[in-house]
C-alpha positions as CSV (number, residue, x, y, z in Angstrom):
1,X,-9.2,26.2,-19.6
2,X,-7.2,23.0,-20.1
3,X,-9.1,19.7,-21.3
4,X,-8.4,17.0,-19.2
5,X,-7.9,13.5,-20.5
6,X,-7.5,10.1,-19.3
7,X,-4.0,9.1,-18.6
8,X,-2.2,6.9,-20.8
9,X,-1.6,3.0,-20.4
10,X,2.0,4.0,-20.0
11,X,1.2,6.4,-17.2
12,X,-1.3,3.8,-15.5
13,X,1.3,1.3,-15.7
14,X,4.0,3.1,-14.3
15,X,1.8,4.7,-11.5
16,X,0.5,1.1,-10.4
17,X,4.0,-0.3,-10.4
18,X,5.9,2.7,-8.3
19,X,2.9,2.5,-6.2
20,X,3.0,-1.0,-5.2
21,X,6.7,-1.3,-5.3
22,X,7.1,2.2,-2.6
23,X,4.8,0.1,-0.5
24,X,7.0,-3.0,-0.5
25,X,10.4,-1.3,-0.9
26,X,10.6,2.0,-0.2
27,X,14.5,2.5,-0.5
28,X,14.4,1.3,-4.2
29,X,12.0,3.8,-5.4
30,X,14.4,6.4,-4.4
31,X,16.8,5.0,-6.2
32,X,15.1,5.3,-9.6
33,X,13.1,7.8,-9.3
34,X,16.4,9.8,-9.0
35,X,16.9,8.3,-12.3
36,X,15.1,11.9,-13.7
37,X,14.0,9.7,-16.9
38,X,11.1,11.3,-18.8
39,X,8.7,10.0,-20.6
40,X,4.4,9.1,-19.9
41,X,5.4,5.7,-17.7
42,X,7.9,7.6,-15.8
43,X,5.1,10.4,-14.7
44,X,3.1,7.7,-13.9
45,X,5.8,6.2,-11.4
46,X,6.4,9.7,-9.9
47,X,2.8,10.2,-9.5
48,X,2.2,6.5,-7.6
49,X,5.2,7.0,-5.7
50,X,3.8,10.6,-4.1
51,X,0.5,9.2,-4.1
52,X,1.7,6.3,-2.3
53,X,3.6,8.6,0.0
54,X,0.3,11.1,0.8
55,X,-1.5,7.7,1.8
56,X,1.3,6.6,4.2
57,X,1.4,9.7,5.6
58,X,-2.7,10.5,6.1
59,X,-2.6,7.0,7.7
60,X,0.3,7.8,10.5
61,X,-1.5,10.7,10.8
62,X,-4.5,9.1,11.5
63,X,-3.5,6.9,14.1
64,X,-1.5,10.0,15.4
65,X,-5.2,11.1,16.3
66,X,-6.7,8.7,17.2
67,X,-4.5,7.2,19.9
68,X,-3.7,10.9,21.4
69,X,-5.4,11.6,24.9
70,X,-8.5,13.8,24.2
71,X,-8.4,16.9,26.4
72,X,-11.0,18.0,28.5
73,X,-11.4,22.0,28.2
């Protein structure tokens, strides 16, 4: 079994900056992350951008639901 350890600054920094910046401007994370650089701070932007990304979508989905019609059965 693998041994899981804490992320490196470089990931965390990368992750909290492609986070914030997919919330704020979307079409300019796709624009580097096609950049297919490598490295521990690219993972990290990768990772905040998807993570951003899962949020955005549980949230639309969210409202999805709650604004629906309930049916009566």
């Amino acid at each position: 079994m693998e041994e899981e350890k804490d992320p490196s600054p470089e990931y965390i920094k990368g992750f909290n900056q492609m986070y914030k910046l997919k919330k704020e401007t979307p079409e300019v994370t796709q624009q580097l992350l096609s950049a297919q650089a490598e490295g521990e701070r690219f993972k990290g932007m990768t990772a905040g951008a998807r993570q951003c990304e899962v949020e955005r979508i549980r949230e639309i989905s969210q409202k999805g639901r709650n604004q629906s019609p309930e049916r009566e059965i």
